[in-house]
PDB file of N, CA, C and O in Angstrom, chain B, residues numbered from 101:
ATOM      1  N   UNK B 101     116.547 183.782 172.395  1.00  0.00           N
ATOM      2  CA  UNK B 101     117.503 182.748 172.015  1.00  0.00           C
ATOM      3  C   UNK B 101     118.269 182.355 173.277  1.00  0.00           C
ATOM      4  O   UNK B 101     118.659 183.242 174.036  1.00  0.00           O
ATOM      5  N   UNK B 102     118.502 181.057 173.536  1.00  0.00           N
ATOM      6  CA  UNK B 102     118.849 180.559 175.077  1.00  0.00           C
ATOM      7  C   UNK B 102     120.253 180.529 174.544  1.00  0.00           C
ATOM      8  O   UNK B 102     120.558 180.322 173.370  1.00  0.00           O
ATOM      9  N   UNK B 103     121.136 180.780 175.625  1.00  0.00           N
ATOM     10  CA  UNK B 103     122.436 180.433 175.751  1.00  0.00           C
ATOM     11  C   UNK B 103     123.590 179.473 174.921  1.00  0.00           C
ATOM     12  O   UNK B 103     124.744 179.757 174.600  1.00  0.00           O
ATOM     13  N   UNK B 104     122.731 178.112 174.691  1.00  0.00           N
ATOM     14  CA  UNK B 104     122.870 177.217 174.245  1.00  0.00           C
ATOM     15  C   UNK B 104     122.698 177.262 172.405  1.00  0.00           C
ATOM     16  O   UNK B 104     123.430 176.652 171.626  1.00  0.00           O
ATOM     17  N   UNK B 105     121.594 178.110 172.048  1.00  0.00           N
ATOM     18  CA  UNK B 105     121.429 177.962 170.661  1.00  0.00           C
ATOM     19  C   UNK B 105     122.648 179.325 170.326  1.00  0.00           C
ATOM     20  O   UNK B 105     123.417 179.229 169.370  1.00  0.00           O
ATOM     21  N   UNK B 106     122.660 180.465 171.199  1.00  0.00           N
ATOM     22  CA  UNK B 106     123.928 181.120 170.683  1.00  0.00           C
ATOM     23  C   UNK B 106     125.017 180.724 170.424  1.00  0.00           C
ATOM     24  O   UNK B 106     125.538 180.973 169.337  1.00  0.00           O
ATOM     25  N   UNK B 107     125.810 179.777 171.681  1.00  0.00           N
ATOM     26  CA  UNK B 107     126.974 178.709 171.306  1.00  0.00           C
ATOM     27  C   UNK B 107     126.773 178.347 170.270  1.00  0.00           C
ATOM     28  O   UNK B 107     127.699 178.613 169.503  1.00  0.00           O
ATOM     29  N   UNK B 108     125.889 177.788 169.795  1.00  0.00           N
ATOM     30  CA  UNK B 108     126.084 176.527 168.300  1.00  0.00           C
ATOM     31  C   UNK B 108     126.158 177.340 167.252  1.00  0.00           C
ATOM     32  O   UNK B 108     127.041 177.256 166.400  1.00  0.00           O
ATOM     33  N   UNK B 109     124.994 178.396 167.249  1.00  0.00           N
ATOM     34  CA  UNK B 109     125.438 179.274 165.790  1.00  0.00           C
ATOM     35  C   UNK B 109     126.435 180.060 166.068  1.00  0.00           C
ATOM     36  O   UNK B 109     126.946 180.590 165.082  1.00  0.00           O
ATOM     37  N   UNK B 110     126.911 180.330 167.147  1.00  0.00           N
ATOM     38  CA  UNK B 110     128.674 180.853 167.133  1.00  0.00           C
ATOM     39  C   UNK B 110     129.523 179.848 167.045  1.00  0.00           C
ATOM     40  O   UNK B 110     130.695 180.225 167.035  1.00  0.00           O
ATOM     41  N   UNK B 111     129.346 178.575 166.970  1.00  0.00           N
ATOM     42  CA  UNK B 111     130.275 177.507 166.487  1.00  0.00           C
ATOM     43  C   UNK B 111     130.177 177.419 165.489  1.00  0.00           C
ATOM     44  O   UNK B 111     131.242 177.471 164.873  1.00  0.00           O
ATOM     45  N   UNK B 112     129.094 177.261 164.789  1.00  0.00           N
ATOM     46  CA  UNK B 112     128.686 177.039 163.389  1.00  0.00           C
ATOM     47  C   UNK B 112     129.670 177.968 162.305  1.00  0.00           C
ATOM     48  O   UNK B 112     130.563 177.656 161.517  1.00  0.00           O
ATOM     49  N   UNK B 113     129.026 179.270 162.691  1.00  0.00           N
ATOM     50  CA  UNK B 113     129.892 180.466 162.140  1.00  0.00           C
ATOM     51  C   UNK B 113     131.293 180.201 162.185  1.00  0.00           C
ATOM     52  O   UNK B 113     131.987 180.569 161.238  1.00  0.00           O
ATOM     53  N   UNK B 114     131.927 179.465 163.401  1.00  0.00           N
ATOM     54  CA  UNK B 114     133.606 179.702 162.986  1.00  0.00           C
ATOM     55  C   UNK B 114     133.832 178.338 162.261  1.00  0.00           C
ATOM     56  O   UNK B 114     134.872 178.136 161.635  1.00  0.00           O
ATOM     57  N   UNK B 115     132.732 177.304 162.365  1.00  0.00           N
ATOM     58  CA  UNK B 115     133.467 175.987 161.481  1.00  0.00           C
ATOM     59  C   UNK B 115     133.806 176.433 160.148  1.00  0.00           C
ATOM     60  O   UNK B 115     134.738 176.118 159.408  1.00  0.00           O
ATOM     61  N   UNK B 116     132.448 177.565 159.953  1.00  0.00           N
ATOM     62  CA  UNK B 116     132.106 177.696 158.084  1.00  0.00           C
ATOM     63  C   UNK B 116     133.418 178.535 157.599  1.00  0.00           C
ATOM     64  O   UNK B 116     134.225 178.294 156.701  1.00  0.00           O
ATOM     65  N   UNK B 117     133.312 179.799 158.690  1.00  0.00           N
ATOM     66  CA  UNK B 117     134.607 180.741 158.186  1.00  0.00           C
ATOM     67  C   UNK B 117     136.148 179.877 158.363  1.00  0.00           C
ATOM     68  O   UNK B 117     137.056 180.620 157.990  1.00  0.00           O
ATOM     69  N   UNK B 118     136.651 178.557 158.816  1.00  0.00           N
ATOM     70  CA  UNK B 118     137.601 177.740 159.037  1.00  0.00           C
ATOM     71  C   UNK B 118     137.575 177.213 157.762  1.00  0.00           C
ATOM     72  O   UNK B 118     138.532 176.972 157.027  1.00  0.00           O
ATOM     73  N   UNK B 119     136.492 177.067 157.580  1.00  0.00           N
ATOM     74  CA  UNK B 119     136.510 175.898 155.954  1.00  0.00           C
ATOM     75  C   UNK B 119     136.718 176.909 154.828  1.00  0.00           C
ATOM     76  O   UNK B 119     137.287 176.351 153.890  1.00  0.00           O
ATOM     77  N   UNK B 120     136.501 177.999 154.621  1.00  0.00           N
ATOM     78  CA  UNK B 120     136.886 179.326 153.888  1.00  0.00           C
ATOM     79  C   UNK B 120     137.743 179.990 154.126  1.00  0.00           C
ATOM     80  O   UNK B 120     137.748 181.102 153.598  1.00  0.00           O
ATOM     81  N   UNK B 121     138.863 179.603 155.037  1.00  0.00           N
ATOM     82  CA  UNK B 121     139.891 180.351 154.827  1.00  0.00           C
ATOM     83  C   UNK B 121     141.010 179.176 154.662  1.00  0.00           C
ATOM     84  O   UNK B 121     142.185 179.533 154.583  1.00  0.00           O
ATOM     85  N   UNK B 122     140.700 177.835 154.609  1.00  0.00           N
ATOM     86  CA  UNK B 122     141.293 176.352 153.966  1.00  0.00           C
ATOM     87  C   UNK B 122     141.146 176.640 152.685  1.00  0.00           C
ATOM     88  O   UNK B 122     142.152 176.676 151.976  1.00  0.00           O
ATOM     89  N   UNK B 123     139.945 176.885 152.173  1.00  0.00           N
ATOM     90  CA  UNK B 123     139.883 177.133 150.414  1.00  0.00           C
ATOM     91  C   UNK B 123     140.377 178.394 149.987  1.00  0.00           C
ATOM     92  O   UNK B 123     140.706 178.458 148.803  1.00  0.00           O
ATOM     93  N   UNK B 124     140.488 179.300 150.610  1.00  0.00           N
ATOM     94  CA  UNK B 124     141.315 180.484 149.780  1.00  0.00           C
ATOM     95  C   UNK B 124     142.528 180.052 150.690  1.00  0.00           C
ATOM     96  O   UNK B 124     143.110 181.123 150.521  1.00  0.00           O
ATOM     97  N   UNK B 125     143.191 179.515 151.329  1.00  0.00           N
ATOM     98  CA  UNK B 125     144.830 179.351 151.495  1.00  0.00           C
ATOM     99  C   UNK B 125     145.301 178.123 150.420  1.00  0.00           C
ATOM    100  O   UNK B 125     146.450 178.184 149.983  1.00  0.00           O
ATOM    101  N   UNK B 126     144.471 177.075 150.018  1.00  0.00           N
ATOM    102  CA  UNK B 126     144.546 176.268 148.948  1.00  0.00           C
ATOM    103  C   UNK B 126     144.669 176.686 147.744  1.00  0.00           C
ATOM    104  O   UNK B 126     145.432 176.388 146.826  1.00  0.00           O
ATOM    105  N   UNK B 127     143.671 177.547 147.881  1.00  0.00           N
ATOM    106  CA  UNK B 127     144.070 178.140 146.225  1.00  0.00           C
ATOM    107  C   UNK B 127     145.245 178.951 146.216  1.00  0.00           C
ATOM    108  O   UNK B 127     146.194 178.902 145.433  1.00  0.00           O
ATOM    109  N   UNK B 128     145.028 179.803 147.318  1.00  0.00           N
ATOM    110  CA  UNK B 128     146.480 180.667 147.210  1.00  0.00           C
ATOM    111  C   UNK B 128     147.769 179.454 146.470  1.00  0.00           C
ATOM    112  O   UNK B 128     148.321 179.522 145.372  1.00  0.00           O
ATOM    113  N   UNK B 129     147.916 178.478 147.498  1.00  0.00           N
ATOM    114  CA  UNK B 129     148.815 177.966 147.284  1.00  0.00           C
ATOM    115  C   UNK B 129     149.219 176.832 145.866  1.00  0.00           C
ATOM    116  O   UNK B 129     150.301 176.435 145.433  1.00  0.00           O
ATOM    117  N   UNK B 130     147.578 176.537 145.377  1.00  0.00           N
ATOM    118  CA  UNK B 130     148.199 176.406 143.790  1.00  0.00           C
ATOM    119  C   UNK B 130     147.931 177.704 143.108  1.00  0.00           C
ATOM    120  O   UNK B 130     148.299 177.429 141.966  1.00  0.00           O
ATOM    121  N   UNK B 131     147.652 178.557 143.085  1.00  0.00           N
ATOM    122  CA  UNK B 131     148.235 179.843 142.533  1.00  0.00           C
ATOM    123  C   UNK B 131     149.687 179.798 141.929  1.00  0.00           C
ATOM    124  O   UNK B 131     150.183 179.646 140.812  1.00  0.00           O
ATOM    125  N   UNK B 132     150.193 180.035 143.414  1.00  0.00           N
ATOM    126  CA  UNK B 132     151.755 179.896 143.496  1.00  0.00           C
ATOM    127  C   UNK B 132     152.649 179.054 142.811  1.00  0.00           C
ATOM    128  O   UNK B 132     153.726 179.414 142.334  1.00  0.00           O
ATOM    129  N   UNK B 133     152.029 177.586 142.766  1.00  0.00           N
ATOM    130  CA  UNK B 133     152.422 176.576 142.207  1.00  0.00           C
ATOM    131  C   UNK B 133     152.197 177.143 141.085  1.00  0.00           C
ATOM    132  O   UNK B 133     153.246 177.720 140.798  1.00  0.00           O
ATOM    133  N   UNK B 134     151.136 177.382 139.964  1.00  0.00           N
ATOM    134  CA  UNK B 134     151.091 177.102 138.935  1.00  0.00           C
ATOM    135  C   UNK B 134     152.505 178.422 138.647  1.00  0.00           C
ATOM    136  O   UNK B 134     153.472 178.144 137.938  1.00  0.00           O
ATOM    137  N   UNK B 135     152.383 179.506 139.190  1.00  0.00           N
ATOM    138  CA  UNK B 135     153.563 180.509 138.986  1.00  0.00           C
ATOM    139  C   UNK B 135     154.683 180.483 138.828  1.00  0.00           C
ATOM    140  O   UNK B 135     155.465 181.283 138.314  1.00  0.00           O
ATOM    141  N   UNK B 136     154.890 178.780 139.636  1.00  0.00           N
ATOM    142  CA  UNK B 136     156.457 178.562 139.358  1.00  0.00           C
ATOM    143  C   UNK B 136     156.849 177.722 137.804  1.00  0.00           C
ATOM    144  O   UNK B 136     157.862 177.564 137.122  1.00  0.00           O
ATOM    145  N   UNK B 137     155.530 177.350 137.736  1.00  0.00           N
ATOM    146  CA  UNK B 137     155.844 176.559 136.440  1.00  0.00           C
ATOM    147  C   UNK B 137     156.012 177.277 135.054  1.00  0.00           C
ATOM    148  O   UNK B 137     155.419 178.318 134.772  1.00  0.00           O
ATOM    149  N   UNK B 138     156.862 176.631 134.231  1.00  0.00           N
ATOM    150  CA  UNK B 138     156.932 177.622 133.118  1.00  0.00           C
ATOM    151  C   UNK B 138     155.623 177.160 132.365  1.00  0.00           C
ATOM    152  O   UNK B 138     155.025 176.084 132.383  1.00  0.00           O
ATOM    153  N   UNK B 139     155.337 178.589 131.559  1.00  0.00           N
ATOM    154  CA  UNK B 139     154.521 178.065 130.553  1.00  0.00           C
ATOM    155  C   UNK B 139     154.391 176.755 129.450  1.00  0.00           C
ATOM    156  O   UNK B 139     155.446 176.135 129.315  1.00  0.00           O
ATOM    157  N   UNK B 140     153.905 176.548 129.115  1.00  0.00           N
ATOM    158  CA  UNK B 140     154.329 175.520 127.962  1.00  0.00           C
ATOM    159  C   UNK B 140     153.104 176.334 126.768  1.00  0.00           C
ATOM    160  O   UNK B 140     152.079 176.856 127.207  1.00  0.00           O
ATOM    161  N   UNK B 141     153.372 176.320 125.544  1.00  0.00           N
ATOM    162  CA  UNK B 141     152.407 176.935 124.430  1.00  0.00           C
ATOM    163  C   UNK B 141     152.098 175.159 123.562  1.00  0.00           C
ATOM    164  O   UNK B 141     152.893 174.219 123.576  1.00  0.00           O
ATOM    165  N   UNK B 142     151.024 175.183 123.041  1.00  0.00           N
ATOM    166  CA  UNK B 142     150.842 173.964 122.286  1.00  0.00           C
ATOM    167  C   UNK B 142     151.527 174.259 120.999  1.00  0.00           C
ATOM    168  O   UNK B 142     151.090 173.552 120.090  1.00  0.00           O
ATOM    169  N   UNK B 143     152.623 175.224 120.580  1.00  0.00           N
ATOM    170  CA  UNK B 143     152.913 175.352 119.716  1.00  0.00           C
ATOM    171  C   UNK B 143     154.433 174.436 119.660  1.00  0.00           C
ATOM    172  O   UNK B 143     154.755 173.592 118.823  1.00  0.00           O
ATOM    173  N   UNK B 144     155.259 174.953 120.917  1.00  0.00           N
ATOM    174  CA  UNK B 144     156.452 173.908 121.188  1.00  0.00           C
ATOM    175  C   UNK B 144     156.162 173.026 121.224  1.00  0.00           C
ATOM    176  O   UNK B 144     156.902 172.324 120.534  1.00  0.00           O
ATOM    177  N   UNK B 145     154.835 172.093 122.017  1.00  0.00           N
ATOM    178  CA  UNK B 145     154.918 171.037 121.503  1.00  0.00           C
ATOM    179  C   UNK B 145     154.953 170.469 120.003  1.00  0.00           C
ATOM    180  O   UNK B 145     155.583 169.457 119.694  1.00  0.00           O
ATOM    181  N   UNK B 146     154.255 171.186 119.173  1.00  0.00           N
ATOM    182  CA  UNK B 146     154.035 170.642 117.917  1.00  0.00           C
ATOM    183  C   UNK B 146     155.381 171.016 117.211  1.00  0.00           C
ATOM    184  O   UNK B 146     155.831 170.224 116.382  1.00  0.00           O
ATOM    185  N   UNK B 147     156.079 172.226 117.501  1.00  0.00           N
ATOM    186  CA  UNK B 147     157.720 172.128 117.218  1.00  0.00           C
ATOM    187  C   UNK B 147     158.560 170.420 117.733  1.00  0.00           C
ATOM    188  O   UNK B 147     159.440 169.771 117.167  1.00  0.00           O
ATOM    189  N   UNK B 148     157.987 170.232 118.694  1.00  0.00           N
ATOM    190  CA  UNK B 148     159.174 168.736 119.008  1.00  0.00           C
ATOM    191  C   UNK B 148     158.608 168.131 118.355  1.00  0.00           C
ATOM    192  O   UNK B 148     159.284 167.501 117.541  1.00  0.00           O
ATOM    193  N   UNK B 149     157.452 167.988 118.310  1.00  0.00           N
ATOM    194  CA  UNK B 149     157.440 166.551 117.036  1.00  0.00           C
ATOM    195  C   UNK B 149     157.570 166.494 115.951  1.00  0.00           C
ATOM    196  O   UNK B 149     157.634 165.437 115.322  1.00  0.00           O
ATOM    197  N   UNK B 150     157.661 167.956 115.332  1.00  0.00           N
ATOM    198  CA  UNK B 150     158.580 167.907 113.921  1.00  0.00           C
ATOM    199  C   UNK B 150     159.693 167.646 114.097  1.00  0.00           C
ATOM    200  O   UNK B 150     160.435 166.936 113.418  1.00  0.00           O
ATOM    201  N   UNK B 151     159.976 168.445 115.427  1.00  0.00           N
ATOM    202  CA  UNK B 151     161.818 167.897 114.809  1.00  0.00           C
ATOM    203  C   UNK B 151     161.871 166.793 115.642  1.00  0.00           C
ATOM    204  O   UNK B 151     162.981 166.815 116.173  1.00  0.00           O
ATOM    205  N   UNK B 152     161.306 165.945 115.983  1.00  0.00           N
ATOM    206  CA  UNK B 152     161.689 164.561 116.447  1.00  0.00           C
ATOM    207  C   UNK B 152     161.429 163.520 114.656  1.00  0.00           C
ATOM    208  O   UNK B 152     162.079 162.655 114.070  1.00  0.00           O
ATOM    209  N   UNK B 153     160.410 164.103 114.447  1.00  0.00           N
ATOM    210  CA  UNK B 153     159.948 163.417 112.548  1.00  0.00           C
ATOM    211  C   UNK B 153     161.245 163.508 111.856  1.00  0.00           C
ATOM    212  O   UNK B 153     161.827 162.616 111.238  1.00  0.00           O
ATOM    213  N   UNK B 154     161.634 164.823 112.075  1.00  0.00           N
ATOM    214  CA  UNK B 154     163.119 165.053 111.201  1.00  0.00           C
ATOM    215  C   UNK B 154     164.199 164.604 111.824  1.00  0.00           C
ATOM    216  O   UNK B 154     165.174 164.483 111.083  1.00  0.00           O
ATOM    217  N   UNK B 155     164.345 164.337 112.856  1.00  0.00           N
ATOM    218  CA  UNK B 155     165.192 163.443 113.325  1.00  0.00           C
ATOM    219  C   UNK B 155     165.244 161.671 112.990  1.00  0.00           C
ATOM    220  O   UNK B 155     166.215 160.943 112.784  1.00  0.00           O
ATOM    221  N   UNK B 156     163.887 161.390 113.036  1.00  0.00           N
ATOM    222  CA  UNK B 156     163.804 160.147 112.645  1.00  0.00           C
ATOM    223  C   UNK B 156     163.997 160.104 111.685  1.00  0.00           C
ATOM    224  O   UNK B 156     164.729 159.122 111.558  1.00  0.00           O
ATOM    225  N   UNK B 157     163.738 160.813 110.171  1.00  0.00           N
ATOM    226  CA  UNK B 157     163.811 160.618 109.033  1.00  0.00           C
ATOM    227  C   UNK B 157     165.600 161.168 108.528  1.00  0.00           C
ATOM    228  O   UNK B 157     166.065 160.965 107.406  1.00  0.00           O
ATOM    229  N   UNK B 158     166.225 161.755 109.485  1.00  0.00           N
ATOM    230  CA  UNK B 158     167.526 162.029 109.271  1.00  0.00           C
ATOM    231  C   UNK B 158     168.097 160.420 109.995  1.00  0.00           C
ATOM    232  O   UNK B 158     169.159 159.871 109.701  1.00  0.00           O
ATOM    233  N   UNK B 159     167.493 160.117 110.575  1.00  0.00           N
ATOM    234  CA  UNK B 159     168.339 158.464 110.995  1.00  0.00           C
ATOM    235  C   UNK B 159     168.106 157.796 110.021  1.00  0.00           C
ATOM    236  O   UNK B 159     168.974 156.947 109.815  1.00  0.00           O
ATOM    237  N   UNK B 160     167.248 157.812 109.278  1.00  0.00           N
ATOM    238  CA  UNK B 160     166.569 156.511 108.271  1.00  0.00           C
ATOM    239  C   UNK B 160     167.845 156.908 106.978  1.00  0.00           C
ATOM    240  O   UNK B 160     168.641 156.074 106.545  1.00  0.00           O
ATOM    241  N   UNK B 161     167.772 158.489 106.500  1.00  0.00           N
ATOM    242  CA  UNK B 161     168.525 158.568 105.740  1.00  0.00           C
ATOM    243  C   UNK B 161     170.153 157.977 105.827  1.00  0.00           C
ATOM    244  O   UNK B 161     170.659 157.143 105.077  1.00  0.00           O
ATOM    245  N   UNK B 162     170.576 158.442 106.589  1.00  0.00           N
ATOM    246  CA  UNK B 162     171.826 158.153 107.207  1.00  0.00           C
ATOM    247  C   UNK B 162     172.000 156.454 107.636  1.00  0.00           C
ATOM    248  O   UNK B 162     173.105 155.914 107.588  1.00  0.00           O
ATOM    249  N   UNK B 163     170.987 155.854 107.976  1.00  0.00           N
ATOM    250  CA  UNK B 163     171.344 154.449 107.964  1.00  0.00           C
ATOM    251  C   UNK B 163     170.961 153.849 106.597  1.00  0.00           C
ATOM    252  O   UNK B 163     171.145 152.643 106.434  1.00  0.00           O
ATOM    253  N   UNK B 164     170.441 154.595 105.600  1.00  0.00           N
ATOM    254  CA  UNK B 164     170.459 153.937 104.228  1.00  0.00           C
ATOM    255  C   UNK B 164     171.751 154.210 103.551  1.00  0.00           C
ATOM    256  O   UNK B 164     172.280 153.411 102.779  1.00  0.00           O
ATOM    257  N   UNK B 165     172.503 155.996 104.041  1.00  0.00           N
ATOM    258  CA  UNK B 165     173.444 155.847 103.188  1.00  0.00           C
ATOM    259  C   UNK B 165     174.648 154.863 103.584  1.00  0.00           C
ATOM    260  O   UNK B 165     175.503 154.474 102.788  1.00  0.00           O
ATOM    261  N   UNK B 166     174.581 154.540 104.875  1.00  0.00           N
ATOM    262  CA  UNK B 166     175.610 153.778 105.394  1.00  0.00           C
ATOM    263  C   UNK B 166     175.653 152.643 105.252  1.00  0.00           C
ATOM    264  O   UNK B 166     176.607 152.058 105.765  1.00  0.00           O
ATOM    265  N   UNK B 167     174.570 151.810 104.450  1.00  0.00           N
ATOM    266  CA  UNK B 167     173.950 150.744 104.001  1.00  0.00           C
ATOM    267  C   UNK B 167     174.716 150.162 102.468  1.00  0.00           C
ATOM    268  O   UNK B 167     175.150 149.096 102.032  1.00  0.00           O
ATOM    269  N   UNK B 168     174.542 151.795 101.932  1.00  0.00           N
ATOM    270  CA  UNK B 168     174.563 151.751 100.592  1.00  0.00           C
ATOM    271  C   UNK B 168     176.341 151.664 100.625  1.00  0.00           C
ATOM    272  O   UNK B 168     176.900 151.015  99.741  1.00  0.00           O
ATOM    273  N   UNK B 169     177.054 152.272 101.562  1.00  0.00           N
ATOM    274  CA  UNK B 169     178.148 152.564 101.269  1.00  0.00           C
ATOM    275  C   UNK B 169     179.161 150.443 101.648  1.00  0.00           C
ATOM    276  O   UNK B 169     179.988 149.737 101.071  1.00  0.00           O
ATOM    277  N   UNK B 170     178.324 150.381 102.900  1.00  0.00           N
ATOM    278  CA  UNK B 170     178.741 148.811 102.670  1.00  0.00           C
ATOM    279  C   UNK B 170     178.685 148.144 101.615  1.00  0.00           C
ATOM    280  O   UNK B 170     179.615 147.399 101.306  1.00  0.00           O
ATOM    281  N   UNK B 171     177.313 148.311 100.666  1.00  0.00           N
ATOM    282  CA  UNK B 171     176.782 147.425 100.112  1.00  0.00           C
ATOM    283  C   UNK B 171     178.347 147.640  98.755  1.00  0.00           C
ATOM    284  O   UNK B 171     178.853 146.713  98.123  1.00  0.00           O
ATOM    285  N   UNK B 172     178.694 148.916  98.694  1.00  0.00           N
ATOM    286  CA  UNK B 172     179.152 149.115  97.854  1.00  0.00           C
ATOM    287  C   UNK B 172     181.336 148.502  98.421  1.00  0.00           C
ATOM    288  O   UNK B 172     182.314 148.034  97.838  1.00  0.00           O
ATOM    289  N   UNK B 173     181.031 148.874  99.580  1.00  0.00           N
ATOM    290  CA  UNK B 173     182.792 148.107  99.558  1.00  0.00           C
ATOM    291  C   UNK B 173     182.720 146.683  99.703  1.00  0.00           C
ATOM    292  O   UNK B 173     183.790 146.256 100.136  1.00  0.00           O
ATOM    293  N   UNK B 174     181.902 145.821  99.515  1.00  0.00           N
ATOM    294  CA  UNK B 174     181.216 144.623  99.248  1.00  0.00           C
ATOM    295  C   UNK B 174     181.947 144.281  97.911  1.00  0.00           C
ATOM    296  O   UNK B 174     182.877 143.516  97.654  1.00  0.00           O
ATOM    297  N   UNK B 175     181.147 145.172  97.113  1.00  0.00           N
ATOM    298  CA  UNK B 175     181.332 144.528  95.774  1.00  0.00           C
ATOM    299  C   UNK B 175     182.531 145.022  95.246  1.00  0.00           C
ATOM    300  O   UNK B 175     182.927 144.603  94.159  1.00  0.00           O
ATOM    301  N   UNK B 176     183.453 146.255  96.177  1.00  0.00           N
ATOM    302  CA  UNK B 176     184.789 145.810  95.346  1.00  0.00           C
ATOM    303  C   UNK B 176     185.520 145.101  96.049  1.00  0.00           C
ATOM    304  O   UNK B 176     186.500 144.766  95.385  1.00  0.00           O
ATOM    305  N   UNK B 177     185.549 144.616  97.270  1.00  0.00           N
ATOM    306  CA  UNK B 177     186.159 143.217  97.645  1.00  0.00           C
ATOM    307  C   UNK B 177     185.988 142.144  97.145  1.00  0.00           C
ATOM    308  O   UNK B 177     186.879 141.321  96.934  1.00  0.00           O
ATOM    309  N   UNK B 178     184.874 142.022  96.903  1.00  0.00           N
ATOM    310  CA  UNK B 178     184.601 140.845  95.521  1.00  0.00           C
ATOM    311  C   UNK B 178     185.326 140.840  94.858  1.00  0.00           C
ATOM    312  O   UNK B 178     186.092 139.883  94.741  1.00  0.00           O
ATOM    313  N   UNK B 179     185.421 142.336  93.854  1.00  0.00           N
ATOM    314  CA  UNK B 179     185.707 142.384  92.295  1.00  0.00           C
ATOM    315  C   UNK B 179     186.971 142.234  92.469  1.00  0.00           C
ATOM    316  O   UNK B 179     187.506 141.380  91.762  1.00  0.00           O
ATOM    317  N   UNK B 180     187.778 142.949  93.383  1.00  0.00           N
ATOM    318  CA  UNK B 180     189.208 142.344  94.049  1.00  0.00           C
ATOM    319  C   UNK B 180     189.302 141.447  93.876  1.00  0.00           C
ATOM    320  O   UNK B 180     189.838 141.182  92.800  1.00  0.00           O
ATOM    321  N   UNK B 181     188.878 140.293  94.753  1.00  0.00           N
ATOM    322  CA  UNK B 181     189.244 139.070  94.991  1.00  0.00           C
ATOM    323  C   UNK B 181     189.227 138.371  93.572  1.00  0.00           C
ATOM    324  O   UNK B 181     190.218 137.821  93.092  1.00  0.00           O
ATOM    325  N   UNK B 182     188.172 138.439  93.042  1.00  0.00           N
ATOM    326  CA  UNK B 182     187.853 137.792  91.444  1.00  0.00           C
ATOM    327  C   UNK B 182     188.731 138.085  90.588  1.00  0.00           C
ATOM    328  O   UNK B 182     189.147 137.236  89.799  1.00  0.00           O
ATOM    329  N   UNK B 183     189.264 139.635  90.600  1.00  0.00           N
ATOM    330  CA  UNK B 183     190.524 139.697  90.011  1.00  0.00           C
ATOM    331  C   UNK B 183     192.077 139.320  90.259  1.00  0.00           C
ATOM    332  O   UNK B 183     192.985 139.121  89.452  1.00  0.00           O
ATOM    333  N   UNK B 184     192.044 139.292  91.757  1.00  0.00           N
ATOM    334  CA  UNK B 184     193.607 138.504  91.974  1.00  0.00           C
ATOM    335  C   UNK B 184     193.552 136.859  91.784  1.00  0.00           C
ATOM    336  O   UNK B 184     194.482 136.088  91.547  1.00  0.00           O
ATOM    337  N   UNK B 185     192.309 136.623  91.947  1.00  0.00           N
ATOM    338  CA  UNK B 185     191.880 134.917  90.838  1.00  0.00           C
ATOM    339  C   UNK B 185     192.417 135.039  90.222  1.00  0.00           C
ATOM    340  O   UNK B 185     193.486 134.434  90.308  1.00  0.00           O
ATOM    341  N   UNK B 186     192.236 135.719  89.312  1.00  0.00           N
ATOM    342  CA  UNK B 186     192.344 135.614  87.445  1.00  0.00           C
ATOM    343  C   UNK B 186     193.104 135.754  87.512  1.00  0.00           C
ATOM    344  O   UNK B 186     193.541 134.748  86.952  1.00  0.00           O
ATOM    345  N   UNK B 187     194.152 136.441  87.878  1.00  0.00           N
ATOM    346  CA  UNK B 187     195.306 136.639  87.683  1.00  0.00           C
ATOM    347  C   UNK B 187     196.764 135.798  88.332  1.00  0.00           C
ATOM    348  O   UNK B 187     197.890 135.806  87.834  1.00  0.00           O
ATOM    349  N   UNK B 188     196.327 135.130  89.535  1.00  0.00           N
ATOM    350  CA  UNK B 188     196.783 133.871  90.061  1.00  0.00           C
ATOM    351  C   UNK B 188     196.875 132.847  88.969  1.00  0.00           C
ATOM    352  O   UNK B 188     197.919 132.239  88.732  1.00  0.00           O
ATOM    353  N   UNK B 189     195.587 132.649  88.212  1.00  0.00           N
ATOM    354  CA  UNK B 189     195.709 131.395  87.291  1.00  0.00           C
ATOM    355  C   UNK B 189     196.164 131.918  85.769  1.00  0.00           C
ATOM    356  O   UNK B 189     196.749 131.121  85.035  1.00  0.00           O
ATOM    357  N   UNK B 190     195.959 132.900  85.441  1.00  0.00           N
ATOM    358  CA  UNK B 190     196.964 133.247  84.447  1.00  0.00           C
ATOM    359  C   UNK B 190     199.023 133.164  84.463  1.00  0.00           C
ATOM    360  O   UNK B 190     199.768 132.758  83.571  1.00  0.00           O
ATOM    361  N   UNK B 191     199.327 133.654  85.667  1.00  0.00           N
ATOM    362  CA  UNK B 191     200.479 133.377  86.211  1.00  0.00           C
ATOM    363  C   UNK B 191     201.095 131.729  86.558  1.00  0.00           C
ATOM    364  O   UNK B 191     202.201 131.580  87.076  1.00  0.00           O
TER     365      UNK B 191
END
């Protein structure tokens, strides 16, 4: 083996071992990453969207009863008014 073909496969050898110690310092380093992150379970998620459902359906309730409660001082301002009528023209 001449001089020349030793250089190259001793270059060769350190490109390959350069590119393998890039992929295990990469991984190392999302390793790490994923370590810092908290878990998440697919179960919390499916907890928030119940209680986001029950949240929405606690708004719906609550803007019907607040609906109902206008609807209702409505009609005794009416019945008010209709009665201090009547009673204007009786007087």
């Amino acid at each position: 083996m001449s001089e020349i073909e030793r250089e190259q496969v001793l270059f060769e050898r350190s490109e390959e071992l350069k590119r393998l110690k890039e992929k295990q310092d990469l991984a190392a380093y999302l390793r790490a990453q994923v370590k810092d992150q908290p878990r998440r379970s697919g179960r919390e998620g499916q907890l928030r969207s119940e209680k986001a459902g029950k949240r929405d359906d606690l708004s719906e309730l609550k803007k019907r009863r607040e609906e109902k409660s206008n609807a209702a001082k409505v009609r005794v301002c009416q019945f008010l008014e209709t009665k201090t009528n009547v009673d204007s023209n009786k007087a």
